[in-house]
C-alpha positions in Angstrom: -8.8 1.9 35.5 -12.1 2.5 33.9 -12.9 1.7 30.0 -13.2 5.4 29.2 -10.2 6.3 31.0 -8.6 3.5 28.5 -9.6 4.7 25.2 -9.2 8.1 26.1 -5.5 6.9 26.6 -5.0 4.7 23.7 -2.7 6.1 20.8 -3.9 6.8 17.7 -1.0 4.3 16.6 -0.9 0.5 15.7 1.9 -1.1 16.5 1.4 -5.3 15.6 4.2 -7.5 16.5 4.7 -10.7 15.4 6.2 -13.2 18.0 7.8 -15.4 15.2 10.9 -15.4 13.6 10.6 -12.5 10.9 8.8 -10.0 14.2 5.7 -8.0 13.6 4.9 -4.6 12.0 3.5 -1.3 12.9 1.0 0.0 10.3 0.4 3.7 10.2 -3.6 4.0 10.3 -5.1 7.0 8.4 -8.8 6.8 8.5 -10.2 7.9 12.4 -13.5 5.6 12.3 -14.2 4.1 15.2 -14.4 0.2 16.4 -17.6 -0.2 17.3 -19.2 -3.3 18.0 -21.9 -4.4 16.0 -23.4 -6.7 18.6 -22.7 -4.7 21.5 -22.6 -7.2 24.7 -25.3 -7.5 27.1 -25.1 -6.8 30.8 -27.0 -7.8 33.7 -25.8 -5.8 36.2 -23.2 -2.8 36.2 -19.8 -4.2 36.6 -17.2 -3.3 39.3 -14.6 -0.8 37.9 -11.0 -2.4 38.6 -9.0 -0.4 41.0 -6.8 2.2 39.4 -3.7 3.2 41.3 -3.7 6.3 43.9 -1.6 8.0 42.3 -4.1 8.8 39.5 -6.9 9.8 42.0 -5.1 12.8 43.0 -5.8 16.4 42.0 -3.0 18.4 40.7 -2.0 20.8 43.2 -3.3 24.1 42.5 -0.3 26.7 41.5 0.2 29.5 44.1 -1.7 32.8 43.3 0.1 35.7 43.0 -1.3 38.8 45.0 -0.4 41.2 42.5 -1.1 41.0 38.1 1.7 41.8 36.5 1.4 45.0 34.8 0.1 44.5 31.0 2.9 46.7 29.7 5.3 44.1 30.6 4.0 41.2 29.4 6.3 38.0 29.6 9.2 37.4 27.1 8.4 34.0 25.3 11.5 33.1 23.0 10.5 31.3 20.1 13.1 28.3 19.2 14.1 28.9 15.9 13.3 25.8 13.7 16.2 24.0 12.3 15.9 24.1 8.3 15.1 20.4 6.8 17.6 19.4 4.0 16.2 19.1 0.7 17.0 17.7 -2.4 15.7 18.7 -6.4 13.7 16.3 -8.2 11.3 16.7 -11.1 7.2 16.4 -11.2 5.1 17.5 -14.5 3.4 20.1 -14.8 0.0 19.4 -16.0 -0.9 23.0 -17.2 2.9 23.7 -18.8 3.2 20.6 -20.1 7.0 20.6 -19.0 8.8 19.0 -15.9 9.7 21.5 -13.1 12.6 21.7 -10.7 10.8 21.2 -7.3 13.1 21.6 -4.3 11.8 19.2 -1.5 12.8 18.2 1.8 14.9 14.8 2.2 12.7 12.2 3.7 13.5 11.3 6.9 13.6 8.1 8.5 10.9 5.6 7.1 11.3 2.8 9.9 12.3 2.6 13.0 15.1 0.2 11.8 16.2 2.9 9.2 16.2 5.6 12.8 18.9 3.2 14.3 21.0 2.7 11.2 21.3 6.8 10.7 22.3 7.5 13.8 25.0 4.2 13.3 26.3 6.0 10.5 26.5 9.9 11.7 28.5 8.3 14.9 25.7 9.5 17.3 25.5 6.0 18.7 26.4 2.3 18.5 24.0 -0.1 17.2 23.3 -1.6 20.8 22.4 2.2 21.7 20.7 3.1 19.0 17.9 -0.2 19.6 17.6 0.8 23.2 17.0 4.6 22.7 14.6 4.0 20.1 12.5 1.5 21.8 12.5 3.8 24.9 11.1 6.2 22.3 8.4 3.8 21.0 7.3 3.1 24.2 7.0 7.0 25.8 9.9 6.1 27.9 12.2 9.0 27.0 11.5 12.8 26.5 9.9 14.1 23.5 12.2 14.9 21.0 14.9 13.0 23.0 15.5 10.3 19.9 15.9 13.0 16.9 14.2 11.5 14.1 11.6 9.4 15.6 8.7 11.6 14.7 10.1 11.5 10.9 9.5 7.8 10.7 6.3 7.1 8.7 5.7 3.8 10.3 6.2 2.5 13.5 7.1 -0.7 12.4 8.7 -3.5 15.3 9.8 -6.4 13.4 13.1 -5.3 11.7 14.3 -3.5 15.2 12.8 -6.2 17.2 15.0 -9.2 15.2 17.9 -6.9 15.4 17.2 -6.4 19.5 17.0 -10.8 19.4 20.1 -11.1 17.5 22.0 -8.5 19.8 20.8 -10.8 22.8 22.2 -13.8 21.4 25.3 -12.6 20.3 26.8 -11.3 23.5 29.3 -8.8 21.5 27.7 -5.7 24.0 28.0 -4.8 27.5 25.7 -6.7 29.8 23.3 -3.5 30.6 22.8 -2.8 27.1 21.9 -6.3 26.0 19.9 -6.8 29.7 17.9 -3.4 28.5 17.2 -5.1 25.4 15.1 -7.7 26.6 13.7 -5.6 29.1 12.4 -3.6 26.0 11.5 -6.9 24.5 9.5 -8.8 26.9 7.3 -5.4 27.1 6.5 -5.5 23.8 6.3 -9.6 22.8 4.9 -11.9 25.2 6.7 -15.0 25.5 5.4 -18.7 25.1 5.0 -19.0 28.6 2.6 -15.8 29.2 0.8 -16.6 26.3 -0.1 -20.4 27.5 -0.5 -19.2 30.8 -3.1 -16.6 29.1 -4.6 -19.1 27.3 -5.0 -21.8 30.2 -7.1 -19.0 32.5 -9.1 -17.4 29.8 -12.7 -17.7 29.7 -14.1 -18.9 26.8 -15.7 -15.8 24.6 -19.0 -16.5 22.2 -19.8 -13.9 19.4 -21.4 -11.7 22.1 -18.5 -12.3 24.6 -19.2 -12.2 28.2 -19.6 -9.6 31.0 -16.2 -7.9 32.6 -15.1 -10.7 35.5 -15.9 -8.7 39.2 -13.3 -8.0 41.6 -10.2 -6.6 41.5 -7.7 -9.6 41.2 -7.3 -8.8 37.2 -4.3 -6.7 36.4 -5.1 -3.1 35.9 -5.6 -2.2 32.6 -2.6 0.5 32.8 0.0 -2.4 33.1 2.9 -1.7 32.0 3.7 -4.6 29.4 3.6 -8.1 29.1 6.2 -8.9 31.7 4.0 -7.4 34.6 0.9 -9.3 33.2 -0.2 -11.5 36.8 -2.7 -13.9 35.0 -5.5 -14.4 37.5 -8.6 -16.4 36.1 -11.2 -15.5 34.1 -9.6 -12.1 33.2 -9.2 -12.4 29.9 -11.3 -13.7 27.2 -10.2 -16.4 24.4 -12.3 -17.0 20.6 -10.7 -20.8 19.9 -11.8 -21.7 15.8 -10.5 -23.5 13.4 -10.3 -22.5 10.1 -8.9 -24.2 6.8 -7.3 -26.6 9.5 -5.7 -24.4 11.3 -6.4 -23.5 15.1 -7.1 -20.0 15.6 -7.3 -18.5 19.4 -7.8 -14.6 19.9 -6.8 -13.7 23.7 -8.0 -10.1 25.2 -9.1 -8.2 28.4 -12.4 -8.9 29.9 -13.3 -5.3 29.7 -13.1 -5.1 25.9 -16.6 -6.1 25.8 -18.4 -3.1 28.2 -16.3 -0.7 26.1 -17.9 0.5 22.9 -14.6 1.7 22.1 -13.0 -2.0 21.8 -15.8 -4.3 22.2 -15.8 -5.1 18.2 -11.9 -5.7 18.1 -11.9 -9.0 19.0 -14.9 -9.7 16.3 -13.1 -7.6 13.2 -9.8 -9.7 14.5 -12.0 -12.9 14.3 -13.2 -12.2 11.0 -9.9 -10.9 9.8 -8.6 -14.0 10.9 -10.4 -16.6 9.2 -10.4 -14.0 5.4 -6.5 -14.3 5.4 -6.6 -17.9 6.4 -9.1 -19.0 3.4 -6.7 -17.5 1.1 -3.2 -17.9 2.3 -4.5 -21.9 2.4 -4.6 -21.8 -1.2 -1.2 -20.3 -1.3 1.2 -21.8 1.4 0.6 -24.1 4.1 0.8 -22.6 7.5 0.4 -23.6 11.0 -1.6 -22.3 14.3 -2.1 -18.8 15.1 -2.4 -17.1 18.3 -3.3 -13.8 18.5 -2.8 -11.4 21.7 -4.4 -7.7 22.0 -2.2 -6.5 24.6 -2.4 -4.2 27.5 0.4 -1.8 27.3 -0.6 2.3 27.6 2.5 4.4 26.4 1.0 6.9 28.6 1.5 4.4 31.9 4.8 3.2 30.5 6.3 6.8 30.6 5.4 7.5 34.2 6.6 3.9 35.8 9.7 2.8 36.6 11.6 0.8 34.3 13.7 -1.1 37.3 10.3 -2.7 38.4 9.7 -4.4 35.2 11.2 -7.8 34.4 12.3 -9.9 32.0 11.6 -13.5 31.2 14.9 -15.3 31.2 13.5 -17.8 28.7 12.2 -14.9 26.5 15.7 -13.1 25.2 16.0 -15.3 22.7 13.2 -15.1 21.3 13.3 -17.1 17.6 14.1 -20.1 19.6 11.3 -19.4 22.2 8.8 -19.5 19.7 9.3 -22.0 17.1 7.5 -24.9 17.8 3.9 -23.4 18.9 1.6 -21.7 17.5 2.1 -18.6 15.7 1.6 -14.9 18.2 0.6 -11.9 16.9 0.4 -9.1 19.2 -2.2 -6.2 18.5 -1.6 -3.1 20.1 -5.3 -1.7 19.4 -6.1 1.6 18.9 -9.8 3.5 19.5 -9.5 5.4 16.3 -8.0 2.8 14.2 -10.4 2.3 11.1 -11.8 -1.6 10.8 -10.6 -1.8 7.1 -7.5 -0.5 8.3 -7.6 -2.9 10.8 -8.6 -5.9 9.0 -5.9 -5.5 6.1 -3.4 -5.1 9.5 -4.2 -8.8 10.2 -3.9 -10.1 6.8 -0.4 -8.5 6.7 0.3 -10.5 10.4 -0.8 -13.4 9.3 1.4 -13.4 6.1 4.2 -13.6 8.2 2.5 -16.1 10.2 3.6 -18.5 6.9 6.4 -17.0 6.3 7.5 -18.4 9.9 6.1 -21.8 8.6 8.4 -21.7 5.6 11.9 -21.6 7.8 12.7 -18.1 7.6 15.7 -18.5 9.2 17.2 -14.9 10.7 14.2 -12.7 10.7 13.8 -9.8 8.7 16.7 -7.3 8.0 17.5 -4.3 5.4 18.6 -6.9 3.1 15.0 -8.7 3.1 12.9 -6.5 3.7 11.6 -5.6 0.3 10.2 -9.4 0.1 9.2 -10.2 3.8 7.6 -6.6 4.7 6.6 -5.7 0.8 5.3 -9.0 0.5 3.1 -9.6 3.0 1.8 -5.4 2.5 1.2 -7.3 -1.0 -0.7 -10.7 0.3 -2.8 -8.4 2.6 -3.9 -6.6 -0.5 -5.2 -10.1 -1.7 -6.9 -10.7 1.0 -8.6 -7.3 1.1 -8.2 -5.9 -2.4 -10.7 -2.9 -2.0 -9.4 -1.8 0.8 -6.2 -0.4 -0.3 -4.3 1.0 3.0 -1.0 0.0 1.4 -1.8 2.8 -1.4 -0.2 4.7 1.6 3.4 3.4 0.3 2.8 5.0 -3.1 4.6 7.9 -2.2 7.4 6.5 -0.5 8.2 4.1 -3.7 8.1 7.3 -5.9 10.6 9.1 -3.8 12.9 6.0 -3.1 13.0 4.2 -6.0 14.9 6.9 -8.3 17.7 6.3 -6.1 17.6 3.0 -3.8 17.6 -0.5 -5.4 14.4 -2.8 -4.7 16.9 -4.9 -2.9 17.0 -2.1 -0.2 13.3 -0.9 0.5 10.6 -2.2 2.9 7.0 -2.2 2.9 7.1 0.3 -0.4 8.1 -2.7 -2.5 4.6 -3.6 -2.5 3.7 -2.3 -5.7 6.3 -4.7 -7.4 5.0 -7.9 -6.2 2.3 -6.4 -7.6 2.8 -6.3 -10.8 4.6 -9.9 -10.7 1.2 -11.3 -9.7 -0.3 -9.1 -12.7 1.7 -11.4 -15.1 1.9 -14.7 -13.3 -0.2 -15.5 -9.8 -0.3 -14.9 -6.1 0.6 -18.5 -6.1 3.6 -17.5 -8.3 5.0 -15.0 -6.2 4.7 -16.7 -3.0 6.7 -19.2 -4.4 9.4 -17.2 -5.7 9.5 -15.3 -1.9 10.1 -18.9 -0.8 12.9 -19.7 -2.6 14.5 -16.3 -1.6 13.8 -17.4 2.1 15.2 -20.7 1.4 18.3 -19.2 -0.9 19.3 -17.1 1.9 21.1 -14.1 -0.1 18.2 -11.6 -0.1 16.6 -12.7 -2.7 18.8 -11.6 -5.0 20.0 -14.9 -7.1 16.6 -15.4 -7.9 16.0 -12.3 -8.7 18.5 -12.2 -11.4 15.8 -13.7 -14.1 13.5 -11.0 -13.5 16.0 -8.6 -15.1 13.7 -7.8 -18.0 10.4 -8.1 -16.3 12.0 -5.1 -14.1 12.7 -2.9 -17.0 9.1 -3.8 -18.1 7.9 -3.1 -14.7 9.4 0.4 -14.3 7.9 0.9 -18.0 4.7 0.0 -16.9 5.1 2.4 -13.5 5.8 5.4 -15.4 2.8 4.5 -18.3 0.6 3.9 -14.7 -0.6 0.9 -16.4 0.1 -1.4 -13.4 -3.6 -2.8 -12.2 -4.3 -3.5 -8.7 -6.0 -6.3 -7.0 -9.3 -4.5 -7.2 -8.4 -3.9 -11.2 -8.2 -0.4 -11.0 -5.2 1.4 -12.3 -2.4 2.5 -9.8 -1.1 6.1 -10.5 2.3 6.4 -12.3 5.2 8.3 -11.2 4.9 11.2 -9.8 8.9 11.6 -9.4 11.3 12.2 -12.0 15.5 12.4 -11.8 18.5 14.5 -12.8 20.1 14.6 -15.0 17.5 16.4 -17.6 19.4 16.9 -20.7 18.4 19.8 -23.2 19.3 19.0 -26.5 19.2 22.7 -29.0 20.3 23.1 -32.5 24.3 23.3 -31.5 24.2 20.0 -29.7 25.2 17.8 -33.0 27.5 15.4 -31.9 26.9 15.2 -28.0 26.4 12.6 -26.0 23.6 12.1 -23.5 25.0 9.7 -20.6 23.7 8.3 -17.6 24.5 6.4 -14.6 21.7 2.9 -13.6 22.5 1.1 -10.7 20.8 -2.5 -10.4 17.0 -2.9 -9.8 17.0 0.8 -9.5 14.0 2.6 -11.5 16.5 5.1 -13.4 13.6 7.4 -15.0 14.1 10.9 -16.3 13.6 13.4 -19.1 15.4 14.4 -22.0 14.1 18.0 -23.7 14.3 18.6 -27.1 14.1 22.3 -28.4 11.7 24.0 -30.5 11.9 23.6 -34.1 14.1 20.6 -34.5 14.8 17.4 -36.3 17.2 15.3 -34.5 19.3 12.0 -35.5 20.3 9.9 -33.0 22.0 6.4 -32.1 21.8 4.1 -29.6 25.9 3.9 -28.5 25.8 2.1 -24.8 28.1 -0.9 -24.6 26.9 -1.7 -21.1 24.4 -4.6 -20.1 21.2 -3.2 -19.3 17.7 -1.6 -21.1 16.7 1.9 -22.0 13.2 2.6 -23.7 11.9 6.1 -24.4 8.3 7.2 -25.0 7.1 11.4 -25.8 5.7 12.2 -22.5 2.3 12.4 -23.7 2.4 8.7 -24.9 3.6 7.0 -22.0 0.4 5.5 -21.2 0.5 3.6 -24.5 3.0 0.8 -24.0 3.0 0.2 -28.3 4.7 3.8 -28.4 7.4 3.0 -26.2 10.5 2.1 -27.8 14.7 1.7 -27.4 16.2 4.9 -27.9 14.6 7.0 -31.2 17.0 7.1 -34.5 14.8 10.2 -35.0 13.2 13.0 -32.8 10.8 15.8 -34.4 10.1 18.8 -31.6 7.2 21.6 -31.8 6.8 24.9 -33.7 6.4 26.6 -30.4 7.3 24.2 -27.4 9.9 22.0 -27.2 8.9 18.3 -26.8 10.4 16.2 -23.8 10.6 12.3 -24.0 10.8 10.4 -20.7 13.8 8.1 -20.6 14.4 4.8 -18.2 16.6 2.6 -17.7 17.8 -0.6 -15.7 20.1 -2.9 -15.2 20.5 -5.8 -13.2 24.4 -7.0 -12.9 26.5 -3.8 -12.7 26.8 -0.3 -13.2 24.3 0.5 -16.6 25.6 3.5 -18.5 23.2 4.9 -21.3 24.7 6.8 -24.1 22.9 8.5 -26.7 24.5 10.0 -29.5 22.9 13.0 -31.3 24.0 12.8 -34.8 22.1 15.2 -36.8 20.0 18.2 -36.0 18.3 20.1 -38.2 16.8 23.1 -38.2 12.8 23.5 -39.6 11.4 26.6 -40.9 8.7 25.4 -38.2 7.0 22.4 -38.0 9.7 19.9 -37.2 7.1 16.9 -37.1 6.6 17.1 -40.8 9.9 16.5 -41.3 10.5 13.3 -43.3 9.2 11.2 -45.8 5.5 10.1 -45.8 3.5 7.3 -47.8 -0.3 8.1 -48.7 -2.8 5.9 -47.4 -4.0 4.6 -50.6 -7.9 4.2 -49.5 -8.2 7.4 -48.6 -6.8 9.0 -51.3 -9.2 6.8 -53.3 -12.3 8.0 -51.4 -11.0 11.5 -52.4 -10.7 11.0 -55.9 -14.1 9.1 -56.0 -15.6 12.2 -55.1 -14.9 14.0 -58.2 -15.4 11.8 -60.8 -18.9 10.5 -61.7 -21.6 8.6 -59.9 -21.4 4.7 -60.6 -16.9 5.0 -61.0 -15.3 2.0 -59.4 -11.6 2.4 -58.5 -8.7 0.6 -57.4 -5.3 2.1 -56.6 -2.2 0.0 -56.2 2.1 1.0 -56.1 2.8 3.8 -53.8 2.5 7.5 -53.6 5.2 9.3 -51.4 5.6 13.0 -50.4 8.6 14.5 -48.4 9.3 17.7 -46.3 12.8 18.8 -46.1 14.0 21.0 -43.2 14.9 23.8 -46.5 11.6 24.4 -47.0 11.3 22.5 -50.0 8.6 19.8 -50.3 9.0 16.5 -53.1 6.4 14.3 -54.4 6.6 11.1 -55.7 4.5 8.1 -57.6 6.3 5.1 -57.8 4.6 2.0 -60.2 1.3 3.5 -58.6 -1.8 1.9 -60.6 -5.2 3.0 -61.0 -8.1 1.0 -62.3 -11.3 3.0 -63.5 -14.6 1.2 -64.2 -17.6 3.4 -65.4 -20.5 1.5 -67.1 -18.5 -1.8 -67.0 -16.0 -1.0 -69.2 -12.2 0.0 -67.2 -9.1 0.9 -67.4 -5.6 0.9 -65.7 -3.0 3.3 -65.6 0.3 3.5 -63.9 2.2 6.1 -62.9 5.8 6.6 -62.5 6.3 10.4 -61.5 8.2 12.9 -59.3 7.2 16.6 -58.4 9.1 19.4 -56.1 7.8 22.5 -54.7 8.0 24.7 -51.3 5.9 24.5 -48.3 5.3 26.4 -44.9 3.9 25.2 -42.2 3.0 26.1 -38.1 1.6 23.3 -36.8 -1.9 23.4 -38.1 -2.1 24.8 -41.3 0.5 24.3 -44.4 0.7 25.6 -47.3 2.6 24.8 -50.9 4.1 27.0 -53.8 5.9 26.8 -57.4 4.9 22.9 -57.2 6.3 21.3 -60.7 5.5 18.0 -61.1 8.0 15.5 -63.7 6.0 13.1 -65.5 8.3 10.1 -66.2 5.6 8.2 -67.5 1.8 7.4 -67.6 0.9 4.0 -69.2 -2.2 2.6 -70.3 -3.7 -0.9 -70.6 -5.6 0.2 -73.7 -3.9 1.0 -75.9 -0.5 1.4 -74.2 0.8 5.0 -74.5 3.8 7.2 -72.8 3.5 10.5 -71.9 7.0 12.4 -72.5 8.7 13.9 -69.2 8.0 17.2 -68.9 7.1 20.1 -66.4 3.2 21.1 -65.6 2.4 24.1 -63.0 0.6 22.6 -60.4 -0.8 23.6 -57.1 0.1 21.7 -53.6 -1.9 19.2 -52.6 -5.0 19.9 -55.5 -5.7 23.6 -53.0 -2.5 25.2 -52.4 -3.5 25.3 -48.6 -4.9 22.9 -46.4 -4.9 22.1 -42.8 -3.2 18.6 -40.5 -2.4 17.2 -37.6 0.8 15.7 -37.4 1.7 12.9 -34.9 5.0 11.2 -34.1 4.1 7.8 -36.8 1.1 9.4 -38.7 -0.7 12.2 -40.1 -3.9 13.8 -41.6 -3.8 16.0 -43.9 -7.3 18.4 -45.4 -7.0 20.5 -48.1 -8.9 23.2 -48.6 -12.3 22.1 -50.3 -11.0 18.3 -50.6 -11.6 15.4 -48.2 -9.1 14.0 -45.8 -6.6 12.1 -46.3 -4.4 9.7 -44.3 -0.3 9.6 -44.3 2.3 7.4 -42.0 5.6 8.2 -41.6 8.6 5.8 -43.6 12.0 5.3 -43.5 12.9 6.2 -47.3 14.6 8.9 -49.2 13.4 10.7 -52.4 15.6 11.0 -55.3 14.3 12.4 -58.6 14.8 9.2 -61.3 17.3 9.5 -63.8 14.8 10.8 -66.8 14.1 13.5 -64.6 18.2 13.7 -64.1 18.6 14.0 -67.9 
């Protein structure tokens, strides 16, 4: 079959399986660059096209011609299938021009894995395990109908490993009927080449330099629409072989003569090569790991869905394939694709090659659902160090989001990514491949040593939500985009309920809790279960200092209500938040002002300054307190508050012991005071010492009656009219008039 004929055939898929203990992946490829060679090869003479089959010579027969039209007025019914409705389920995203979370109704996601395709159909009862790995191989490979395998165009990734392990465990166990388990390997051996093909590949290739050589003449090389590994007939000099070595380890990259006349594939073997030797330099700094072999195979989906699947065989030594492999080097088979980006491809490798010492390290049963989340997540995380501007696994962003508000990290794949991530962010690469080890070695999926990450978790889903979490590159990852039920509305009736919630472990529990319009609220803490809550207004989450445990004290808007996002986690057991709302109080309007507040002494310094006289020196001491009550009514107070004048070097202190009340109305931006009488207690000075008796002066709010502020959730600024700013933050304290004012 001719080069073009090839490409033109190729799917626009990758499907990489590793021939080692943990399998290999499939990595859905989203950029449609080609590969094209760099340093195309040279040719002296036009090579001989190998021999394609007969059968794809012939013309299609011609369809007999009708001698008479139908008439236009009958045209031909078509009946349009009517599509069957996708399930959905409600979640919450933010809405950047509201301001407020909205109910979005979207579809359930399907299928993410090939391995997760088998497991629905185990648990709806359409099919046996067994069945279920046979039917969707025959899928992945074109063999059955489209549409025959419901679900398989759902799946986001093609991914091999987890269903290829699970295919090699069936085969050992012997606990199926002798045709499924002989369909198996059948399945098998035309995806993975055994030891034996590969040596026998290796011991006839001809050696390949960075040009590579010209296509090998005749027509004793297997035709490029072979059907799978276990047809390969390995004739000499048809395939080509790079042999390096790199951080001491043997590398040796096997494909088809023909790669290198097609401009299609002539530069996979070089981006391999490369790809090769990056994730070896840094993996040796990490893990030791042994000889790799990697195989671009021949199989055409297109070819395997019009041959015969009795003519195909099956290496006997090949069905179990952990044991056939230990030992030698390391295969990784490439499936290439035309349109397959290089950066795509490159990170693809990096990812292989993690499991590549992964295999080194012992893994003993290959990757299932419960190991996952560290054998596919990590290495999707290693590739990422390899290649940290490329990026490809950003494509899991969206999957975590979705998942992670119901699934435990203990049960995702690939998507898990992000966390190993972040675990880097606060220790090392070298750190985390060392904790992956001892999960390998622990043999419980990782979850004992999981356990002392409990708290780094909760920090982790913190950090997710703030999208603080950098990536390799150092760029910022986005934050959630998801957000769960239940979201709790809390309204001016609601004194004394309780807000509760349900957190399974190493689940990213995240949601919001509403608070309505015009409100103070009071609230406790009241969960007795082990596990972490922190809540954060919405607009702060990206500032992790404003995160906290669950708020004594929550102050919504004049006009909006104000939602907090809430998360929480758990690690051992069922975590159930409770909140208690124990107050709420109604405001007039603004409920941020309500409260008690302490002036920021330099400030109010810098605004008395500018009324007295050029050359005045002042320092204040003490403290000077104001307080809005949800009544309406506003209270001022000076407690042991000291002032120092100098003017022409001469000074004197006072100090202040006072208390003032008043009213006040404010909407969020402008406030104003009234009928503010102000107690003196007493005013004493250095020289001489005097009192002032207690009694009752008329005086206006503030110095102007009106002003303007911004409030905030710890602080505030505040600008009357014709006076300078000044600054205010928020204390825990309750004004009380002093007993001479009392009397």
């Amino acid at each position: 079959m001719g080069s073009s004929r090839v490409a033109a055939l190729l799917l626009a898929i990758v499907l990489v399986a590793v021939a080692c203990s943990e399998g290999g992946d499939a990595r859905s490829a989203t950029q449609d660059s080609d590969l094209v060679a760099t340093e195309p090869a040279e040719a002296t003479s036009e090579p001989e096209q190998p021999e394609e089959p007969e059968i794809r010579d012939e013309e299609p027969e011609e369809p007999e011609t009708r001698d008479e039209e139908p008439e236009p007025d009958e045209p031909t019914p078509v009946v349009v299938p009517t599509p069957t409705p996708l399930p959905t389920e409600v979640v919450f995203v933010f809405d950047p021009e509201t301001g407020e979370p909205v109910e979005t109704e979207v579809p359930i996601q399907g299928p993410q894995s090939l391995e997760a395709l088998v497991d629905r159909g185990v648990q709806s009862g359409d099919w046996e395990e067994a069945e279920g790995l046979v039917r969707v191989l025959r899928g992945v490979l074109g063999l059955v109908a489209p549409g025959e395998v419901q679900g398989l165009e759902e799946v986001q990734t093609a991914e091999l490993n987890t269903v290829l392990d699970r295919a090699n465990s069936l085969a050992r166990s012997g606990d199926y009927s002798e045709a499924e388990l002989a369909e198996l390997r059948r399945l098998y051996e035309l995806l993975v080449p055994s030891r034996d093909i590969v040596d026998r590949l290796i011991e006839t290739a001809t050696p390949a330099g960075l040009r590579g050589l010209r296509r090998i003449q005749g027509a004793d090389c297997v035709p490029v629409d072979a059907a799978g590994f276990s047809s390969w007939a390995v004739v000499e000099g048809c395939y080509k072989i790079y042999e390096d070595s790199v951080a001491g380890v043997t590398t040796r990259i096997i494909y088809p003569a023909w790669y290198d006349d097609d401009p299609a594939m002539s530069a996979a073997p070089l981006f391999a090569r490369e790809a090769l030797n990056a994730s070896l330099q840094t993996y040796s700094l990490l893990a030791t790991i042994g000889d790799v072999d990697l195989i671009f195979s021949l199989i055409d989906t297109l070819d395997i869905m019009e041959a015969d699947g009795a003519t195909l065989a099956v290496a006997s030594d090949h069905a179990d394939w952990g044991n056939a492999t230990i030992g030698g080097a390391c295969p990784v088979t490439v499936f290439p694709v035309a349109l397959l980006s290089p950066d795509a491809f490159r990170q693809t490798i990096a990812h292989e090659v993690w499991h590549c010492v992964q295999r080194e390290d012992n893994y003993p049963d290959g990757v299932d659902a419960g190991t996952a989340w560290y054998v596919e997540g990590g290495a999707e995380y290693f590739s990422n160090v390899v290649y940290p501007s490329i990026n490809d696994e950003h494509g899991w962003l969206g999957t975590f989001a979705s998942d992670s508000l119901k699934k435990p990290l203990f049960d995702m794949s690939y998507e898990a990514w992000i966390w190993w991530q972040f675990l880097a962010n606060r220790s090392s690469p070298s750190a985390v491949a060392n904790l992956q080890r001892q999960m390998m070695i622990a043999g419980d999926g990782g979850r004992s040593a999981m356990q002392p990450n409990e708290a780094a978790f909760h920090t982790f889903v913190v950090e997710y939500v703030a999208g603080t979490i950098e990536d390799e590159d150092g760029s910022r990852l986005p934050g959630s985009s998801r957000w769960g039920k239940p979201l709790e509305k809390v309204t001016k009736d609601d004194q004394g309920k309780e807000l509760k919630y349900s957190v399974e472990p190493f689940v990213a529990f995240r949601t919001f809790i509403e608070y309505k319009k015009e409100l103070r609220i009071l609230e406790s803490d009241e969960t007795s279960t082990a596990g972490d809550v922190s809540m954060v207004e919405f607009p702060n989450r990206t500032e992790l200092n404003d995160w906290s445990e669950a708020f004594p004290e929550v102050r919504s808007k004049c006009k909006s209500s104000v939602f907090y996002v809430l998360v929480g986690t758990t690690g051992t057991g069922t975590h159930e938040p409770k909140i208690k709302i124990n107050k709420v109080e109604e405001a007039s309007c603004d409920p941020c002002l309500l409260g008690t507040w302490e002036v920021d002494l330099e400030t109010w310094k810098s605004r008395l300054l500018a009324r007295l006289a050029p050359g005045t020196t002042m320092d204040l001491g003490g403290h000077y307190y104001i307080a809005f009550g949800e009544d309406g009514f506003i209270k001022e107070q000076r407690d042991g508050m000291t002032m120092t004048l100098t003017v022409s070097g001469q000074s004197i202190t006072l100090t202040t012991d006072s208390f003032a009340e008043g009213e006040y109305s404010a909407d969020g931006e402008r406030i104003i005071g009234s009928g503010m009488k102000e107690l003196f207690s007493s005013v004493t000075g250095s020289i001489p010492g005097f009192t002032v008796p207690t009694q009752q002066v008329d005086s206006s709010f503030i110095g102007g009656g009106a002003g303007s502020y911004e409030c905030r959730t710890d602080d505030m600024t505040l600008t009357a009219d014709g006076f300078d700013s000044i600054e205010l933050d928020r204390v825990d304290k309750i004004l009380e008039p002093p007993e001479e004012v009392l009397e």
